[in-house]
C-alpha positions, 0 to 999 in steps of 0.5 A, spaced: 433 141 127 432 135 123 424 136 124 425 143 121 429 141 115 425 134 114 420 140 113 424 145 109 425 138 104 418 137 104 414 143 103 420 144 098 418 139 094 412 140 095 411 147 092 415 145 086 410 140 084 404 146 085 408 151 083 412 148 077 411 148 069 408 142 067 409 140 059 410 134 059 413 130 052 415 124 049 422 126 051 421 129 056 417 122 059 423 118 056 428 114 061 434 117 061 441 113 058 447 117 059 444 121 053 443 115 048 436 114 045 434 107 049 437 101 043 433 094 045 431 090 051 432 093 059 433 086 060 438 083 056 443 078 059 449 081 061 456 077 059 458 073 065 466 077 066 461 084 067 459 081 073 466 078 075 470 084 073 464 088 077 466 083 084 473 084 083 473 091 083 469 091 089 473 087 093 479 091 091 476 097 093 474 095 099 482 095 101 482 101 101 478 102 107 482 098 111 487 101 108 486 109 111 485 106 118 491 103 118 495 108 116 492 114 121 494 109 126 500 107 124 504 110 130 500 106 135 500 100 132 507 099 131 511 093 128 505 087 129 500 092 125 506 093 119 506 086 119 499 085 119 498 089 114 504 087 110 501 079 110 493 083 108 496 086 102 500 079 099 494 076 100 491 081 096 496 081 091 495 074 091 488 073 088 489 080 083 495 074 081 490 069 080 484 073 077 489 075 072 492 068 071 485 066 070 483 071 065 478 074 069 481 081 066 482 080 060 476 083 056 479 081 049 475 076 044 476 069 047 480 066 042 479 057 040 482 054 046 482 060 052 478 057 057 472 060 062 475 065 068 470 061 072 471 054 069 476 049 073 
C-alpha cells in the first residue's frame, strides 16, 4: 500500500509538470509574503525579545503535551501523580512569573532606564 501511493503522489506530481500550463511572470516567480510585496533585505537582523518570545512560547506549549497524558491517565495515577503534576505546573508558573518580571513580554518601546530581558 505505501508503494502504490508513493506511486500515485509521483506519477501525480508528474503529470502535472507535463500536463500543466506554463506562463510564467514576474509575479508569479515572486517569493510569496503573506501577500505583501517583498520590502527590503531577507537578511535583516531580527530583534533579540523576537527570539526570546519565540523560546517562551514553546516552552510554554510544550506543557501542553505532557499535560493531555497526564490528564487521560489521571485515574491510574492517583494522589502522587496530582502531586506530580501540581509541582510541574508551579515550576511552570514560576518561570512565566520571572520572564514577566524580567521584561521578557513586554513588547512596548524601551524607555531611559529599563533594563535588557537577557542582562544580569
Amino acid at each position: 500500500m505505501i508503494v502504490l501511493g508513493a506511486g500515485f503522489a509521483l506519477a501525480s506530481i508528474l503529470l502535472s509538470g507535463f500536463l500543466g500550463p506554463r506562463r510564467p511572470t514576474p509575479e508569479k516567480e515572486a517569493p510569496y509574503e503573506c501577500g505583501m510585496p517583498p520590502v527590503g533585505d531577507a537578511r535583516e537582523r531580527q530583534s533579540v525579545k523576537f527570539y526570546l518570545v519565540a523560546m517562551i512560547f514553546l516552552l510554554f506549549d510544550i506543557e501542553v503535551a505532557f499535560l493531555y497524558p497526564w490528564a487521560m491517565a489521571l485515574r491510574e495515577l492517583g494522589w502522587p501523580g496530582f502531586v506530580q503534576v501540581v509541582l510541574f505546573m508551579a515550576l511552570l508558573l514560576a518561570g512565566y512569573v520571572y520572564v514577566w518580571r524580567k521584561g521578557a513580554l513586554d513588547w512596548g518601546n524601551e524607555t531611559g532606564d529599563r533594563r535588557s530581558p537577557i542582562g544580569d
